[in-house]
N, C-alpha and C positions, 0 to 999 in steps of 0.2 A: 554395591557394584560400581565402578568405572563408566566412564562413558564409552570406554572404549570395549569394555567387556561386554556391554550395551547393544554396543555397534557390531562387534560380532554376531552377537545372539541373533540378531535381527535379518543378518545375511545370511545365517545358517538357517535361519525357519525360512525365508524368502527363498533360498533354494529348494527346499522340501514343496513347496506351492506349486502345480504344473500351473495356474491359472497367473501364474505371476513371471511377466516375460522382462521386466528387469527391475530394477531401483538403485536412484541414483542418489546421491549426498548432493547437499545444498547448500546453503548458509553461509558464514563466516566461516565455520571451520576447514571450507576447501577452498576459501577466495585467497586472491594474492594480498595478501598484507591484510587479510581479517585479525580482527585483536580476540584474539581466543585465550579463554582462562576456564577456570575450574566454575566457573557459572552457564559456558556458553551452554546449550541446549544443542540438541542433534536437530538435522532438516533432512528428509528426506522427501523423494516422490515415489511413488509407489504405481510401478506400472501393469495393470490388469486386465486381463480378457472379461474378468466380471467384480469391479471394481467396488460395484451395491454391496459386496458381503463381508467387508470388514467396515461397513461403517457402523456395525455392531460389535464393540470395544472386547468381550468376553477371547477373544482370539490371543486378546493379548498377553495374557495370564501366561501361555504356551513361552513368552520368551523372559520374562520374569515377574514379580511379584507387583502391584499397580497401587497405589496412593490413590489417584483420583485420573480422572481419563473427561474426554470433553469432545463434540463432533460439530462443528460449525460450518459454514454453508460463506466460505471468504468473498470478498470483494472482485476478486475474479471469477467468481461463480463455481467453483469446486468446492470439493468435501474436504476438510481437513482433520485427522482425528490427532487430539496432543492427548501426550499421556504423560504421568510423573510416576516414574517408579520409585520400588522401596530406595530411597536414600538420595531424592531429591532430585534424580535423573531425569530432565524433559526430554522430550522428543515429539517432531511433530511430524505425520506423516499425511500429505499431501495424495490422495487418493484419486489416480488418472487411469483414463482410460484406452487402455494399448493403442487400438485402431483407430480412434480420434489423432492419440497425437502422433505416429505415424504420418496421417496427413498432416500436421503441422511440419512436421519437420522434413518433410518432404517439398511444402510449399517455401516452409523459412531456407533452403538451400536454392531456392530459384525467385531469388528477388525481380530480377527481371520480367518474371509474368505476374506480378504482383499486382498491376493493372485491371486484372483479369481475376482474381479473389475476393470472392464476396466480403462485404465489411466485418461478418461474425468471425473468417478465418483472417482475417489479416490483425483484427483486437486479439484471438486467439496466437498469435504470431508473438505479436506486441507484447502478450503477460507473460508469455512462455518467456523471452527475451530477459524480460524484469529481472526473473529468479536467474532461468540458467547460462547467461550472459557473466555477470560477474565473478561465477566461479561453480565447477560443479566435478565430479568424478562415478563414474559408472562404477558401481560396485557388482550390478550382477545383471547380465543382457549380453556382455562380449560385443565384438566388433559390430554387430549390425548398429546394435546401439549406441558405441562411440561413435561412428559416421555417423548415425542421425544429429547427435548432441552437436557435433562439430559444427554443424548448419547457424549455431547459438553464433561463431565469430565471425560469420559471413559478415561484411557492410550489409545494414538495413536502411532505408528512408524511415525515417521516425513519423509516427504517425500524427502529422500537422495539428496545431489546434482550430478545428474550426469556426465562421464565426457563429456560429450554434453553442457550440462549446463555449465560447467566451463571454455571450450571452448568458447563458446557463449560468454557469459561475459567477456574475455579476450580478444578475437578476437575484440569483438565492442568496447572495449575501447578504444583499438588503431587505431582501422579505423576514429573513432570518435576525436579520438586526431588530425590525420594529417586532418581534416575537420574544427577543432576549429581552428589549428595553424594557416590555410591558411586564415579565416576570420580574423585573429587577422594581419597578416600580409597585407591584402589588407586593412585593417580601417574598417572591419565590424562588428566595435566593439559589437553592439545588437545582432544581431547573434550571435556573439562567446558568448558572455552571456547566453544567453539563450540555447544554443546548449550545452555546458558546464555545465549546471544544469539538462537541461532536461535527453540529453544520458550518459555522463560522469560521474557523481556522480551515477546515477541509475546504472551502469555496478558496478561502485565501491563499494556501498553500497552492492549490492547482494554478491558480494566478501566478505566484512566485515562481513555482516552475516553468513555466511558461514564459515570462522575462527572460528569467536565466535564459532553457533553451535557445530563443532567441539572440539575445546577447554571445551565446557560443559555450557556456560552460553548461558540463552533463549533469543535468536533475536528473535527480530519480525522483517517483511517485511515493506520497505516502510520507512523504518530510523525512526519506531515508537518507542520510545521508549528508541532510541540508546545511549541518554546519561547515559542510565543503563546497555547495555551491551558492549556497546567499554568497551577497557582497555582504563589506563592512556594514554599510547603512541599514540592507534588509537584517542583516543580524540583531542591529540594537533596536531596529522596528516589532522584529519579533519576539524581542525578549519580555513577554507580555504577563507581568505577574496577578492573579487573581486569587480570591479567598470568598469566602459566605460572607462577605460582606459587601452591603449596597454599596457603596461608595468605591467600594476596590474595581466591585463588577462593574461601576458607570466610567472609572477611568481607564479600565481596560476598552470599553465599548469602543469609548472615544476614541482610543490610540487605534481601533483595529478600523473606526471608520475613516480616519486619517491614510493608516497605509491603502486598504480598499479602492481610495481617492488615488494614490500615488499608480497604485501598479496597475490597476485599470486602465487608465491614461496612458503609461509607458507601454503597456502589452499594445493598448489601440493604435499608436504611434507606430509600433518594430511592426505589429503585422499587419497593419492597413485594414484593421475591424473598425466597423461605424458605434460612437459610442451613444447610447442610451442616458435621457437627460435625469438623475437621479437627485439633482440638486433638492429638489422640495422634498423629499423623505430626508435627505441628509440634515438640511436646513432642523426641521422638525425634531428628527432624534438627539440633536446637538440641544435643543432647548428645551426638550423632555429630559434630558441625562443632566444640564447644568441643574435644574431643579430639584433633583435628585442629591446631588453636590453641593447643594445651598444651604439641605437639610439642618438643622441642629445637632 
């Protein structure tokens, strides 16, 4: 089947749903200028008065035949269930719940009392933004719900980095460094790998965006996008190759505790954060990692 055939099916059972008050497309395939091909995947959210009961995949079967199906718990704190249908077709469908976002999008239309929104509805503001900010179309809700969605182009005040936040992300980087080093020095090569993309890059990336910000060009979270908001410099900074091998993982170390140094400094500079003296762990992992690189 089609993605598009796909995509019908999926509006026609979401009709049949009284418990289902709209669903909207997401992704590249509704963004202006998304690069859409015969790989993209479908994005949807999936709006519910009782959202709990399709996080059990068997439902799906109704719209056609399933491969393998997956329910994950995202970094914005929702349920996402992907599914691959017979003949390669993803889709992911983003699991929200009516009356929650209702009030978001009631609040995201009135920027002005924003002042006055607890922090969990104004980050709730902020994720909603993420996705349906750069591109999105109501497939089944009708007007109440394209007014709500419209709320997405309002002007928002972006949610500042704090200097808690900038802490955070510097603190963990270096805690997280002398944890890579130590796995790279014992031979636990996969671990540092993986430990090194997962926490490392994630601290540094929230960094990087945050310059930018700063500096005036639009990051996005999540390194979406990033080859359009690095500068040159952050580009060749990040172009950070690694493999199972110690020596690869100690030059990469090196390179990421270089930039760490760089954008640290710069973000404390643009936004007036007090920096935190990390020189002696720096010092330290630069003469544990050489030793490393001296090996035989």
């Amino acid at each position: 089947m089609t993605a598009e055939e796909i995509e019908n099916r999926i509006v026609e059972w979401a009709r049949r749903r009284p418990d289902v008050s709209a669903l909207v497309q997401i992704g590249s395939r509704v963004q202006p200028g998304g690069q859409v091909d015969a790989w993209s995947d479908l994005d949807f959210q999936l709006f519910s008065t009782n959202p709990a009961r399709y996080r059990d995949a068997g439902w799906l079967a109704a719209i056609a035949p399933c491969w393998s199906t997956h329910l994950e718990r995202t970094e914005r704190g929702v349920d996402k269930l992907s599914v691959v249908f017979a003949g390669g077709c993803e889709v992911d469908l983003v699991l929200m719940p009516s009356r929650l976002m209702k009030l978001v999008y009631w609040a995201m239309a009135r920027p002005a009392w924003r002042g006055l929104y607890p922090a969990t509805l104004r980050r709730a503001i902020a994720n909603t933004r993420v996705v349906v900010r750069p591109g999105h179309r109501v497939m089944l809700g009708g007007a109440a719900w394209e007014k709500r969605l419209a709320a997405a182009a309002n002007p928002w005040p972006e949610e500042a980095f704090s200097a808690a936040d900038f802490e955070f992300h510097v603190r963990g980087f270096w805690r997280h460094s002398v944890w890579v080093q130590k796995k790279i020095a014992r031979g636990e090569l996969r671990a540092a790998a993986r430990w090194n993309h997962v926490e490392l890059m994630d601290h540094l990336l929230a960094l990087l965006a945050e310059e930018a910000r700063l500096a005036g060009r639009p990051a996005r979270p999540e390194a979406r996008k990033a080859e359009q908001w690095l500068d040159a410099r952050r580009l060749r900074q990040t172009d950070i190759a690694t493999c199972l091998d110690a020596k690869a993982l100690a030059r990469a170390l090196l390179a990421e505790i270089e930039l760490c140094e760089e954008v640290s400094c710069s973000v404390a500079q643009s936004g007036g954060f007090a920096q935190t003296d990390h020189s002696a762990v720096a010092a330290w992992l630069r003469a544990e990692l050489d030793k490393i690189l001296a090996r035989p």
